[in-house]
LUMLO-721066 format. One record per atom (N, C-alpha, C): x, z, y; chain; atom name; residue number from 0. Coordinates in steps of 0.05 Angstrom, whole numbers, plus 5000, padded with zeros to 4 digits. Layout:
# LUMLO-721066
x	z	y	zadren	kedren	kekol
X	Z	Y	A	CA	NUM
...
# end
This chain:
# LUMLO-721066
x	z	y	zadren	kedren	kekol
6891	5392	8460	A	N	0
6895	5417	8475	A	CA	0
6902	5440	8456	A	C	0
6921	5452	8460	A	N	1
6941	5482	8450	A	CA	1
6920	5502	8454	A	C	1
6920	5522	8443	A	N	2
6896	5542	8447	A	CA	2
6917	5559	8477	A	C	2
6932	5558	8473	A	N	3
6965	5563	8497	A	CA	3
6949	5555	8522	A	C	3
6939	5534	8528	A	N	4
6929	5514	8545	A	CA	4
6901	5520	8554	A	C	4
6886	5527	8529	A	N	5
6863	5547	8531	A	CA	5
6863	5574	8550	A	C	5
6891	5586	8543	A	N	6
6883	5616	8554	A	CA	6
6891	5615	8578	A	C	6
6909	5591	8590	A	N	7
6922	5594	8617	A	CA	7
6948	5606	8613	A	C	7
6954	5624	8596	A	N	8
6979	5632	8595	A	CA	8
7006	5621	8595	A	C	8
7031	5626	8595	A	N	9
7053	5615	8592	A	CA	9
7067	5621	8567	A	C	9
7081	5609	8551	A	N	10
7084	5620	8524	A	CA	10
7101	5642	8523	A	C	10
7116	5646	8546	A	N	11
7136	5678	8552	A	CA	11
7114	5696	8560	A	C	11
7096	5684	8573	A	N	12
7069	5712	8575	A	CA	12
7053	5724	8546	A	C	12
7053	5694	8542	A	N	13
7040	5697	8503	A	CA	13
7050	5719	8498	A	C	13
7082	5711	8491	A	N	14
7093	5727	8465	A	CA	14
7097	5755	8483	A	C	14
7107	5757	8501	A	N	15
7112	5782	8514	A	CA	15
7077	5803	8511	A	C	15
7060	5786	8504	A	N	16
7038	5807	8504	A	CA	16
7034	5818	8468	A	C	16
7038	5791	8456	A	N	17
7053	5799	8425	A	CA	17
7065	5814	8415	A	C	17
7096	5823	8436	A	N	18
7106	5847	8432	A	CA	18
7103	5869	8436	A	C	18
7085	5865	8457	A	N	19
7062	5900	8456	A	CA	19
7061	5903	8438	A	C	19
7035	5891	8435	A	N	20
7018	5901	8418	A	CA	20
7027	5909	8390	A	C	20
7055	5889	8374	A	N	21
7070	5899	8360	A	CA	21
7078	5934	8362	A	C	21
7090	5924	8375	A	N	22
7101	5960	8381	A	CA	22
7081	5981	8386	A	C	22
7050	5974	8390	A	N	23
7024	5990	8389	A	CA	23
7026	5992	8366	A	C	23
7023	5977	8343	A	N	24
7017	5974	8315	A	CA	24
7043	5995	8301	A	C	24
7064	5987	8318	A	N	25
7091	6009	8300	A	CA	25
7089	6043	8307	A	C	25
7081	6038	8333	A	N	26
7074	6074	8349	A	CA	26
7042	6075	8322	A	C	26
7030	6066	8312	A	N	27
7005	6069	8301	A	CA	27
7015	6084	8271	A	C	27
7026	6063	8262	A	N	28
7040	6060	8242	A	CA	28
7054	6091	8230	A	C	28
7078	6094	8256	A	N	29
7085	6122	8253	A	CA	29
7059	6149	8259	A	C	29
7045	6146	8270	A	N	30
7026	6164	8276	A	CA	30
7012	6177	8253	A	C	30
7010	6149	8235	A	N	31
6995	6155	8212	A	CA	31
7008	6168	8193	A	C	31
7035	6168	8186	A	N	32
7057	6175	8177	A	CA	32
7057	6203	8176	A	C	32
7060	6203	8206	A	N	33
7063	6233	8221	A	CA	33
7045	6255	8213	A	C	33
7022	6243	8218	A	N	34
6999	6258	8215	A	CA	34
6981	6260	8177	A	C	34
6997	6240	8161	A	N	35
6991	6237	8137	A	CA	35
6961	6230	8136	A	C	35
6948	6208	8152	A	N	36
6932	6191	8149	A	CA	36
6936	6159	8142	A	C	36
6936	6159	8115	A	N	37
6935	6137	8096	A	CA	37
6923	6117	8107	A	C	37
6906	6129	8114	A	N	38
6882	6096	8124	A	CA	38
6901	6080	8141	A	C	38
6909	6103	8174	A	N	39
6917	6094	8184	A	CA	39
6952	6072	8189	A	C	39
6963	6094	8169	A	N	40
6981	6077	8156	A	CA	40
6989	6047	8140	A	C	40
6962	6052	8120	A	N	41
6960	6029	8108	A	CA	41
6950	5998	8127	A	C	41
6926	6013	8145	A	N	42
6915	5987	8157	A	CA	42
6936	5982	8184	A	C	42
6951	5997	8191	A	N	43
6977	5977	8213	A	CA	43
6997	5970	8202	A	C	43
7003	5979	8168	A	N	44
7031	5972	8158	A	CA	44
7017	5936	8153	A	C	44
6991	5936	8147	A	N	45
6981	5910	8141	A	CA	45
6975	5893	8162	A	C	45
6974	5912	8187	A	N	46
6968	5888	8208	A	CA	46
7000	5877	8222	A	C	46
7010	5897	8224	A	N	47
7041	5887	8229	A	CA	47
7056	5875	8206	A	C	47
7053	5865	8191	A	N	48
7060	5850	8168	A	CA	48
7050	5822	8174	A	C	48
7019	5817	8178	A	N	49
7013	5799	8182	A	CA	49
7019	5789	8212	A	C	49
7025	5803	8231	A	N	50
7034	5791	8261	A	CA	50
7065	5782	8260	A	C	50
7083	5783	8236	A	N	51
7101	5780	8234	A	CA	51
7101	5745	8215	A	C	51
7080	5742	8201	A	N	52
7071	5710	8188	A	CA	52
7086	5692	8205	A	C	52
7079	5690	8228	A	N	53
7097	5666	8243	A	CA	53
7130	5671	8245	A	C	53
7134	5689	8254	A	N	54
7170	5690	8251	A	CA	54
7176	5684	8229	A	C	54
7170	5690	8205	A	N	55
7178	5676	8182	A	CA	55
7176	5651	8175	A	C	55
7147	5642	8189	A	N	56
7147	5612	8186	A	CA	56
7166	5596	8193	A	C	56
7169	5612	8219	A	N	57
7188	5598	8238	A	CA	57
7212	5595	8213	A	C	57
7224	5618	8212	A	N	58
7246	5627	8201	A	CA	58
7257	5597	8168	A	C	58
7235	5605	8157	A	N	59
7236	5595	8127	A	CA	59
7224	5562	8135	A	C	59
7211	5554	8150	A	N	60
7200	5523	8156	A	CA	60
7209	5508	8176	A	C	60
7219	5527	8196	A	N	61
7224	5518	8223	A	CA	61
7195	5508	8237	A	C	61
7177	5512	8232	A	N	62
7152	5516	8246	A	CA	62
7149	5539	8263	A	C	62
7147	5527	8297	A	N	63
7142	5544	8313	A	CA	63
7106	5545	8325	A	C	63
7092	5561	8312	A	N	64
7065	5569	8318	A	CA	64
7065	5570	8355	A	C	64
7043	5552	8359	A	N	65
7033	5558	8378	A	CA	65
7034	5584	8394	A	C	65
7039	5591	8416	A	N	66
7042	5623	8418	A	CA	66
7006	5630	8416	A	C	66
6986	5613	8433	A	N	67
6968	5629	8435	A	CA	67
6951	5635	8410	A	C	67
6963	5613	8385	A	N	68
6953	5618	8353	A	CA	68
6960	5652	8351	A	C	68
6986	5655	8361	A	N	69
6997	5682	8344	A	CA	69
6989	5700	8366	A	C	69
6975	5699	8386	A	N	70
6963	5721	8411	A	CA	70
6940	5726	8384	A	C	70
6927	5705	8388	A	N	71
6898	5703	8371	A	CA	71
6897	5717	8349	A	C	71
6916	5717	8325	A	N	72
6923	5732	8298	A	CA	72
6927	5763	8305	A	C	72
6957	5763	8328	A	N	73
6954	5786	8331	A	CA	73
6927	5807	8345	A	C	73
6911	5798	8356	A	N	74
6892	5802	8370	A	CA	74
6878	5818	8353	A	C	74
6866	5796	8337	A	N	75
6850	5801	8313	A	CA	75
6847	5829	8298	A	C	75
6882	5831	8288	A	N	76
6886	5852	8275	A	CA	76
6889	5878	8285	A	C	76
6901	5872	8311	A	N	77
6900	5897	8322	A	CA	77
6880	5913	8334	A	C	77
6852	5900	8341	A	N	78
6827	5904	8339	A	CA	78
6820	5918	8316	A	C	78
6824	5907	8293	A	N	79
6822	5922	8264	A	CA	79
6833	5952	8271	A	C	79
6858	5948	8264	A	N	80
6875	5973	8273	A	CA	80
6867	6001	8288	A	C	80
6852	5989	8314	A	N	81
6850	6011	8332	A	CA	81
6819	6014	8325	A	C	81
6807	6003	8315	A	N	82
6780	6009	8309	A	CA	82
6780	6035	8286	A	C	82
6800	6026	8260	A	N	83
6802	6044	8248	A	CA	83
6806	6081	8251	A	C	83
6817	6080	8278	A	N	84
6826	6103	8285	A	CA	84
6790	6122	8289	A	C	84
6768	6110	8306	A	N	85
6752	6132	8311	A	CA	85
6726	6105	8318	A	C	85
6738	6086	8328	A	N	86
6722	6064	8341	A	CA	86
6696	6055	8326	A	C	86
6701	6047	8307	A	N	87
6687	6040	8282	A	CA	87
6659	6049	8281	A	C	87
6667	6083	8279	A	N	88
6651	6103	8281	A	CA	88
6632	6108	8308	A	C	88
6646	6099	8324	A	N	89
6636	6112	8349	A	CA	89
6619	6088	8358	A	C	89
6615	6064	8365	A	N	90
6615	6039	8378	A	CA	90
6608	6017	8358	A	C	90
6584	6018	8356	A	N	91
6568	5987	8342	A	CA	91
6586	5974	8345	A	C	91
6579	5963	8370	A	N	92
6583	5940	8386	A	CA	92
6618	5936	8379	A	C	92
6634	5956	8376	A	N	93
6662	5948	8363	A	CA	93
6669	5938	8334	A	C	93
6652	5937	8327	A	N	94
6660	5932	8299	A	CA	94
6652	5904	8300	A	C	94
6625	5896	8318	A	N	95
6614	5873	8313	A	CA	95
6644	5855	8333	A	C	95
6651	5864	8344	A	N	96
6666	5849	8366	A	CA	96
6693	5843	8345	A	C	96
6707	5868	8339	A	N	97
6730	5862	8320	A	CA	97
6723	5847	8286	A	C	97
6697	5842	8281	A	N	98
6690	5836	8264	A	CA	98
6690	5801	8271	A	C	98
6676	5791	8292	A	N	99
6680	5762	8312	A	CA	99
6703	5755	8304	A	C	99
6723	5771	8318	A	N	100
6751	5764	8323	A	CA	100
6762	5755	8297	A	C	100
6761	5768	8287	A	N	101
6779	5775	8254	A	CA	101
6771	5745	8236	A	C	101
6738	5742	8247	A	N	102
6732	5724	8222	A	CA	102
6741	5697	8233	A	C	102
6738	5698	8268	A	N	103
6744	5664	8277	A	CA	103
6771	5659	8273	A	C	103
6793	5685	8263	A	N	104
6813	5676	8258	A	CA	104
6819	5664	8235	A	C	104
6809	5676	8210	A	N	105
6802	5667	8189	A	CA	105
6788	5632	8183	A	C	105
6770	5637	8194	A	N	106
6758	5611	8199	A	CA	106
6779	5592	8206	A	C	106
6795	5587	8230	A	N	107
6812	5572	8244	A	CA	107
6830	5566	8208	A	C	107
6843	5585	8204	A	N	108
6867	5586	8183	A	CA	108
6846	5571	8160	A	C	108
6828	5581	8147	A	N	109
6813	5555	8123	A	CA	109
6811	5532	8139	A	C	109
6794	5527	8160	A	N	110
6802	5501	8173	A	CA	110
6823	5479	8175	A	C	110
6841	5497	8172	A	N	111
6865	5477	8182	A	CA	111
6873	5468	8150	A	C	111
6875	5494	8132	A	N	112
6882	5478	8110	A	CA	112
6870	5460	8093	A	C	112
6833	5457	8102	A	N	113
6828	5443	8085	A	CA	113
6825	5418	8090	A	C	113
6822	5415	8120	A	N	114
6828	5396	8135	A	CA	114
6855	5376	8126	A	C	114
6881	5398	8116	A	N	115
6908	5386	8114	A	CA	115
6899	5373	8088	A	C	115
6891	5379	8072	A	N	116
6881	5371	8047	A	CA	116
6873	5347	8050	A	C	116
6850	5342	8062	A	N	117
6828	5319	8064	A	CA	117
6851	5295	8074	A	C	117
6871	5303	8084	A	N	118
6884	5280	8112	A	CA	118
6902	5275	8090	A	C	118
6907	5296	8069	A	N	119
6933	5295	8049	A	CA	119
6922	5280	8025	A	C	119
6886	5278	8022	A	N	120
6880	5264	7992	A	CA	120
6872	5233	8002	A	C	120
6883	5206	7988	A	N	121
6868	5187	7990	A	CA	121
6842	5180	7980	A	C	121
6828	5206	7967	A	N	122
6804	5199	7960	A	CA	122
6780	5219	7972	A	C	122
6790	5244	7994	A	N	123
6776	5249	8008	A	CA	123
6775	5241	8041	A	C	123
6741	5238	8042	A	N	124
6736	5232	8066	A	CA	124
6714	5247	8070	A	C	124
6714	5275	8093	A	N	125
6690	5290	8088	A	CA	125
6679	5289	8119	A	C	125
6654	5286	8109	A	N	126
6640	5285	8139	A	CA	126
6640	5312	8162	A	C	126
6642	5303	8184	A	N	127
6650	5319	8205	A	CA	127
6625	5360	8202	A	C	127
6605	5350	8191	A	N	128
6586	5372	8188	A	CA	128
6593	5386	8162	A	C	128
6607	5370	8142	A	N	129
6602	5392	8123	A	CA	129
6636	5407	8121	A	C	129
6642	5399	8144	A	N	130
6675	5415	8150	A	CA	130
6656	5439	8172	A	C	130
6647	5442	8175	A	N	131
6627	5462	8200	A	CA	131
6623	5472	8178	A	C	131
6598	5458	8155	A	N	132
6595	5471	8131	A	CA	132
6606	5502	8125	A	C	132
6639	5487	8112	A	N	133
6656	5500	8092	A	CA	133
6664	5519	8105	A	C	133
6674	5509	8132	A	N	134
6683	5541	8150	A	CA	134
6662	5557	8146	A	C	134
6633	5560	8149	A	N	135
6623	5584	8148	A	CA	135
6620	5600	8125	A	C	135
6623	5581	8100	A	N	136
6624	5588	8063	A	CA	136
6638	5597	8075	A	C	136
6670	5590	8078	A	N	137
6696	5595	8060	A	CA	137
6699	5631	8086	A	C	137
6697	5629	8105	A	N	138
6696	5646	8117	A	CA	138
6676	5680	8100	A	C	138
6640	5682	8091	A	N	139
6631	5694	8076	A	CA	139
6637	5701	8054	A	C	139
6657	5686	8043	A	N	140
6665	5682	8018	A	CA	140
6686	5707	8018	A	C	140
6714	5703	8044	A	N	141
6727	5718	8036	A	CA	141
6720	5746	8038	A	C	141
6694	5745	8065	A	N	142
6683	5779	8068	A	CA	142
6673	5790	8051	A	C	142
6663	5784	8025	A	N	143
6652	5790	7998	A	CA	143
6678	5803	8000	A	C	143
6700	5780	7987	A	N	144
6724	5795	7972	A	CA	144
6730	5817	7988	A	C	144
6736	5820	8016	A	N	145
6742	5839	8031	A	CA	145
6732	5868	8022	A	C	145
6695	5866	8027	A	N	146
6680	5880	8020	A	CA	146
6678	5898	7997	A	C	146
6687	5879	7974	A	N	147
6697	5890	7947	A	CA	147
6716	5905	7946	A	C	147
6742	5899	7954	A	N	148
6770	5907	7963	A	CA	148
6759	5938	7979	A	C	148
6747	5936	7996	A	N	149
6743	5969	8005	A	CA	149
6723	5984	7993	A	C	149
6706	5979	7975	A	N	150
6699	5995	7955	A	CA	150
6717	6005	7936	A	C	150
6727	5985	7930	A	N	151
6756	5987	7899	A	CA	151
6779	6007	7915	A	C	151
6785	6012	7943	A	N	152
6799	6023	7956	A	CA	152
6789	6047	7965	A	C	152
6764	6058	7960	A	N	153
6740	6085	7958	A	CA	153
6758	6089	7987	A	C	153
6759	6081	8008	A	N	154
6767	6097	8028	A	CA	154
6792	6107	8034	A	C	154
6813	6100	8017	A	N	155
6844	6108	8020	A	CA	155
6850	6100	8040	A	C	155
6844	6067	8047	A	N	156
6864	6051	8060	A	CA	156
6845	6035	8083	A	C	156
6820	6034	8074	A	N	157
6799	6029	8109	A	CA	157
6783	6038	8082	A	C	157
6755	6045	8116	A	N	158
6738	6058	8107	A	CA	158
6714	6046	8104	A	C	158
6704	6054	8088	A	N	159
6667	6049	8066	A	CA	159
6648	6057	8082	A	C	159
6632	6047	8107	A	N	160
6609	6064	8114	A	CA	160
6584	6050	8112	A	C	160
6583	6036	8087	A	N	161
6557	6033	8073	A	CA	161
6541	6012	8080	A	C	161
6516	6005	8056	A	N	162
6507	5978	8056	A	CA	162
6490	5968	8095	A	C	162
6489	5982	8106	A	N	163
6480	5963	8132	A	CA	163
6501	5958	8148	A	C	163
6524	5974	8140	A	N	164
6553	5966	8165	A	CA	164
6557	5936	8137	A	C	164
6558	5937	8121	A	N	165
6564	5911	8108	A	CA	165
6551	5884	8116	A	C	165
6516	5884	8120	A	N	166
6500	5872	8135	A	CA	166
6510	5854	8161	A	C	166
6517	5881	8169	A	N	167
6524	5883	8199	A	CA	167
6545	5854	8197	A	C	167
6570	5860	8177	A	N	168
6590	5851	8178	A	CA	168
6594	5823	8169	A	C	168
6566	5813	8154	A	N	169
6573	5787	8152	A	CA	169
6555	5775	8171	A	C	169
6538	5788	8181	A	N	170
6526	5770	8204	A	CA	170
6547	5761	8232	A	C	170
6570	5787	8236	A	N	171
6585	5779	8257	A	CA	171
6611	5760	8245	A	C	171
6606	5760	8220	A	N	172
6629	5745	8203	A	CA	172
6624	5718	8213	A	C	172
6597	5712	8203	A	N	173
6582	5683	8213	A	CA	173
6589	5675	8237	A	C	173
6579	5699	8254	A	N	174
6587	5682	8286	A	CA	174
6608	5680	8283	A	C	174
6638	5686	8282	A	N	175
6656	5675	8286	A	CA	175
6660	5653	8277	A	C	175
6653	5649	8241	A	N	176
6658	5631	8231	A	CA	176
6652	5600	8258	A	C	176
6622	5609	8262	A	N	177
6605	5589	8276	A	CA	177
6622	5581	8301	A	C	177
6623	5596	8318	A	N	178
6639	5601	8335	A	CA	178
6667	5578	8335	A	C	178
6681	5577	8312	A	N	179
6701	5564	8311	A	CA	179
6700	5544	8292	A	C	179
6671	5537	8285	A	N	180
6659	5502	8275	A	CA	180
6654	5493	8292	A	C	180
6649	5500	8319	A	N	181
6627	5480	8345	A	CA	181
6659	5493	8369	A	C	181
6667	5500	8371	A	N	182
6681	5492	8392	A	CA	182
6719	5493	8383	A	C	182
6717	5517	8360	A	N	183
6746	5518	8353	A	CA	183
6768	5505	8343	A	C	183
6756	5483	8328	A	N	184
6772	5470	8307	A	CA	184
6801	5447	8324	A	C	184
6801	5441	8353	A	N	185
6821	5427	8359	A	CA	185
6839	5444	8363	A	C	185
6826	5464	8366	A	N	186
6863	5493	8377	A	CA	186
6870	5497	8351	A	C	186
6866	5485	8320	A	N	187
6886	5496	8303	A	CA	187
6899	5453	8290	A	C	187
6892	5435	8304	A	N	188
6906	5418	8303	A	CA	188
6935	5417	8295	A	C	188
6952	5435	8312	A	N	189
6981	5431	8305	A	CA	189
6991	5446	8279	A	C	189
6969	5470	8274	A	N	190
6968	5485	8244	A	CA	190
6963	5465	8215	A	C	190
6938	5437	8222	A	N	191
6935	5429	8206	A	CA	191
6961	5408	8200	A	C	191
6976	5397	8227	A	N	192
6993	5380	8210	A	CA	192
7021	5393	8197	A	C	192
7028	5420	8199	A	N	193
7040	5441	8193	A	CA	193
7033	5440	8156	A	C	193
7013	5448	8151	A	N	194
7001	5449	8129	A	CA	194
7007	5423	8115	A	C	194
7000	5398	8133	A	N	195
7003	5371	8122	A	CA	195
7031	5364	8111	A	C	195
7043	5375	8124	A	N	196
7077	5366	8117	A	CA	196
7082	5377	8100	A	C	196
7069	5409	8089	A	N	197
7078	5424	8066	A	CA	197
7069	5404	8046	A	C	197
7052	5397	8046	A	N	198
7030	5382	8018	A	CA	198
7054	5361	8011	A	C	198
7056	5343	8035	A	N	199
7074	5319	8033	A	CA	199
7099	5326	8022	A	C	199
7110	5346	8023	A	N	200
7140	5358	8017	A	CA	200
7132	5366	7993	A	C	200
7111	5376	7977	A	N	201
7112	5384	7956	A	CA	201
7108	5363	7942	A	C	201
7093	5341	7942	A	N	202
7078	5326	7934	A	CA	202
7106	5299	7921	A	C	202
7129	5296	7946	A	N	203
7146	5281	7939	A	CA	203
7174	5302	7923	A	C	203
7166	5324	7913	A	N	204
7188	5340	7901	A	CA	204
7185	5338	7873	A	C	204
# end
């Protein structure tokens, strides 16, 4: 099952909600411009960069992403996005929510590659739990780096509001992670054999 299949949607509904939210991220984008807020600038020039990952894939692999993978990505970030504006600040409960989102996406994407790995080595065979395992490492792992990254960024480009919003942020990191060890991992299936063919293509070059 397609995560497509998951949401009920149709993949012209997918993408058509994709291109919103795009064009939210570009009206954002300019706003920040407009108004000479950096933050805001920086964190939609980064989220519309990354909602753009699949057209290129497409483009450069001929890999067409699932639409509801790229609902899901875009989702993610643009939660980021609009949180940054006042949300963040205003609403616990938003940060923990866009914080969910962000990480089960993350999660899904280590999943799939390490998964492509394991299917790609003849000498790994890893048991079904410590792939639950690694998603929740590899997931904490990158919120460190994250975490670091907006200290080293003192607030230019997203903002620092200190050691219990950090707390905060790996505990909702976890749930997502979790979240997408116990029920997520077949909606990024068609990602892992995507990945698999890259290995195989490099592997015979």
């Amino acid at each position: 099952m397609t995560l497509s299949d998951a949401v009920g949607l149709t993949d012209t509904q997918e993408r058509r909600i994709v291109r919103g939210l795009q064009l939210a991220l570009v009206a954002l984008l300019g706003y920040g411009a407009v108004t000479i807020q950096f933050a805001i600038t920086g964190t939609a020039g980064l989220a519309l960069g990354i909602t753009l990952l699949p057209a290129w894939l497409r483009r450069e692999y001929g890999y067409s992403m699932d639409a509801g993978l790229v609902l899901w990505i875009t989702a993610a970030v643009i939660l980021h996005t609009i949180g940054s504006l006042w949300l963040y600040e205003t609403y616990q409960w938003y940060d923990e929510i866009a914080h969910t989102v962000s990480a089960s996406v993350i999660a899904g994407l280590g999943y799939a590659a390490f998964r492509a790995f394991e299917l790609h080595s003849d000498e790994m065979n890893v048991p079904s739990t410590f792939r639950s395992v690694f998603i929740v490492v590899f997931v904490l792992a990158i919120g460190v780096i994250w975490e670091v990254l907006e200290f080293a960024l003192g607030g230019t480009v997203v903002t620092v509001f200190g050691i219990d919003d950090i707390v905060t942020d790996f505990v909702f990191n976890a749930v997502g992670a979790m979240i997408v060890a116990v029920w997520g991992t077949d909606y990024v299936d068609e990602l892992v054999g995507f990945f698999r063919q890259r290995l195989r293509s490099k592997s015979e070059n």
